[in-house]
Each structure stands twice: as structure tokens, then as C-alpha cells.
C-alpha angles and dihedrals in degrees: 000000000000100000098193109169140188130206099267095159101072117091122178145139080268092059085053092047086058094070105263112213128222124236112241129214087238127092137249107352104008091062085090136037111237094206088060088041085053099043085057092049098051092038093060097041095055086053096048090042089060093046092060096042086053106037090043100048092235135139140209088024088120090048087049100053102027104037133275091283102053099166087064105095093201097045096052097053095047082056090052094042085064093040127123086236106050082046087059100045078051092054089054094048084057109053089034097052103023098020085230111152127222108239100247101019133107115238088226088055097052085067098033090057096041084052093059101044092058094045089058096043096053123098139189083248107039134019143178106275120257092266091072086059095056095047084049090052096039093054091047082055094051086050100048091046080053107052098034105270134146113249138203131254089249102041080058097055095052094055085047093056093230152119109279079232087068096054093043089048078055090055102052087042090058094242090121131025126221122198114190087338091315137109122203113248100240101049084043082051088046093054096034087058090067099046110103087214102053112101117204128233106260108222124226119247093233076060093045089063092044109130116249092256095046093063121115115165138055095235086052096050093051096048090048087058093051094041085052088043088063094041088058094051099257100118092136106093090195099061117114112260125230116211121131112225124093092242105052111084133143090288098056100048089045079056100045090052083057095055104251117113117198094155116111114249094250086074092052083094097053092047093055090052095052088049085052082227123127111286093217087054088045094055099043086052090049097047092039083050120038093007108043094131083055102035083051098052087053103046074051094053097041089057 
């Protein structure tokens, strides 16, 4: 996990300055308003612009990043609008809050630049809002479901869309289970599934045509079964499945296209067999993907 982090503590009249954003009633991208988002943005980077230009001795900095005319408010935010850095703070709205991914960049990138550009742009006397911080967390938490990882209680509630009361209702009801403040990642996949304001990570196609074994990551791994269910001919979500072991319905594949397995491993096989894919690559997806603790006690065990 990528734990980027933003300084979400401090709260002044320059935070407000910054433009601070409201949080909507919607989901995923509509949680935040993009013009406040923006104004905070512009707002940081023209002080920061002007600390530099001041603590380093330097000069045209400000006509450099913010246009030729920097004391026109409306050109220089048209020039930061089409900057690199407002794009990739774009990016990272996009994969936090949407889970689209931008074509030739690495998922763990999109954070790590974001990250960068607030912390630059941040001052003693002006920062991104907290919502920045939230969209930055957010992003780190798509990131670590993604790639395996255990995830807080907070960093849930955020991809859920929800109030931290509500995970940690989930938690007292049994429905998740914390262990020292974290979650693992499977069980956190398995509720998140069922939250009508989780979006899922939508896979690139270059990701789609990956070879079984090639296969990392549980979102992956789910979009490589749909896209083999339609190769197959089976485009039709609503046809009756035919796979032969008590648990695997029509839930638990719809599931397990969406990268969550809650099947035990006694169905891999079937499975396999319904995917019309090898049962022994199947399994050694399964077990790298969903089972790595296990898989790793008995490679131990096998030296």
C-alpha cells in the first residue's frame, strides 16, 4: 500500500481561501465539485508560485506557470486548466472515484504523481482542500484492493461511498472483519461488491487478453473470466449455468467476474470446466491470487 498522504489536519481562513469543495449526496465522482476542486488547485499553485519566486531569488516563474499575463485571473487558469498537472490530478479523480484507468500508466503512478503535485503545491500559508486528501486516499485504497493488499477501516469507507460509521456497523454485525484497524483484502472485496456505491476498477483491454498465468490481480483475474465467458459464447449473463457443484449459481460466478471468490476450492475444477480453461492453471491462478499465505506455507512445506 501506497500510504500517500496529504495534510488534512490543518484548518484556517487560508484553507478556506483554497477553495474548499462540498461534499455532495451522489457517488463516485459526483461526491465532490470539480470547479471547487479546481479553484483550490489554482489558488495554491499561484501562492506557491510566488514563494518560490520570492525564497529562491528567481523571476518569470509565475509567467512561466501561470501564462504570460499572470496577473489575469482568467488567463492563468485557463493556463492551469491545460496544464500537465491539473490532467493528472484529473487522471487520479478518475481512477479514485470511477476506477477508469489512463491508457500507459501504471495504476500505482496515477497516485504517486497526484501525490507530488499537491505536496508542491502546498504552502505554510495556503493547501489543497481536504478533499484532495480524500481523492488522494481514496486512489492509494483502489490501488491497494487491487493489488492484494489489507485495507483500513477508513480507506473502506471512502471506495464504498459511505459514512466510516457504516463500516464499522459492518464490523460489530460480523459482516467484516478488522484485525488491528485492518480488513483483509478479500473479505473488504467481498463487502464492497455488494455496496451499491463501490465502483469497480474497470480493467484495461491490454489486461483482458492477459494469459492465465500472467494474471496478478483480482480484478484481472475477474475480467479475464467474463471476457472467456463471451469467447465461449456465452454473452448472455442470464443463461442457466451449468456447473455442476452445489455452491456455483448464478451469484457466485457474477461474483467471480467481479474478482471476488467466495467458492470453496473444491469447485476450482468445475469452474474450469465451465470456462472451458485447464483445471491445474485454474487452480494456480486461484491459489497466487485469492490464496498467497497458503500457497506460501505449502511451497514452504514442499522445500
Amino acid at each position: 500500500m501506497i500510504h500517500l498522504m496529504t495534510n488534512s489536519k490543518k484548518t484556517s481562513q487560508a484553507a478556506s481561501k483554497a477553495g474548499k469543495s462540498k461534499l455532495t449526496t451522489g457517488n463516485g465522482g459526483e461526491r465532490w465539485n470539480k470547479q471547487e476542486l479546481f479553484e483550490s488547485f489554482c489558488a495554491c499553485t499561484r501562492q506557491a508560485v510566488e514563494d518560490w519566486e520570492t525564497f529562491f531569488q528567481v523571476e518569470g516563474l509565475a509567467d512561466q506557470v501561470l501564462g504570460e499575463s499572470s496577473h489575469a485571473r482568467v488567463n492563468a487558469e485557463e493556463v492551469l486548466r491545460e496544464s500537465n498537472a491539473w490532467k493528472t490530478l484529473m487522471v487520479l479523480f478518475d481512477y479514485a472515484t470511477e476506477g477508469i484507468t489512463a491508457a500507459g500508466i501504471e495504476e500505482m503512478c496515477i497516485v504517486i504523481d497526484a501525490g507530488s503535485i499537491l505536496k508542491l503545491i502546498q504552502t505554510e500559508m495556503m493547501w489543497p482542500s481536504k478533499e484532495w486528501n480524500d481523492i488522494l486516499t481514496m486512489g492509494d485504497a483502489r490501488y491497494a484492493l487491487d493489488e492484494g493488499s489489507p485495507l483500513d477501516l477508513d480507506r473502506i469507507a471512502l471506495l464504498a461511498s459511505v459514512d466510516i460509521r457504516t463500516v464499522r456497523n459492518a464490523v460489530s454485525a460480523g459482516d467484516l472483519v478488522a484485525e488491528q484497524g485492518f480488513v483483509d483484502n478479500a473479505i473488504a472485496r467481498r463487502w464492497l461488491h455488494g455496496r451499491k456505491g463501490f465502483k469497480p476498477t474497470v480493467v484495461s483491454s491490454s489486461a483482458e487478453n492477459l494469459a492465465l498465468e500472467d494474471i496478478r490481480t483480482a480484478a484481472e483475474f475477474g475480467a479475464f473470466l467474463k471476457k472467456q465467458r463471451e469467447q465461449i459464447g456465452l454473452k448472455d449473463g442470464n443463461q442457466k449455468l451449468t456447473i455442476f457443484h452445489p455452491c456455483a449459481n448464478a451469484g457466485t460466478m457474477q461474483q467471480l467476474e467481479a474478482g471476488v471468490f467466495t467458492l470453496p476450492l473444491d469447485a476450482v475444477f468445475r469452474v474450469a470446466d465451465f470456462y472451458q480453461l485447464s483445471r491445474k492453471a485454474l487452480l494456480e491462478s486461484v491459489m497466487r491470487i485469492f490464496f498467497s499465505e497458503e500457497l506460501d506455507a505449502l511451497s514452504e512445506c514442499m522445500k
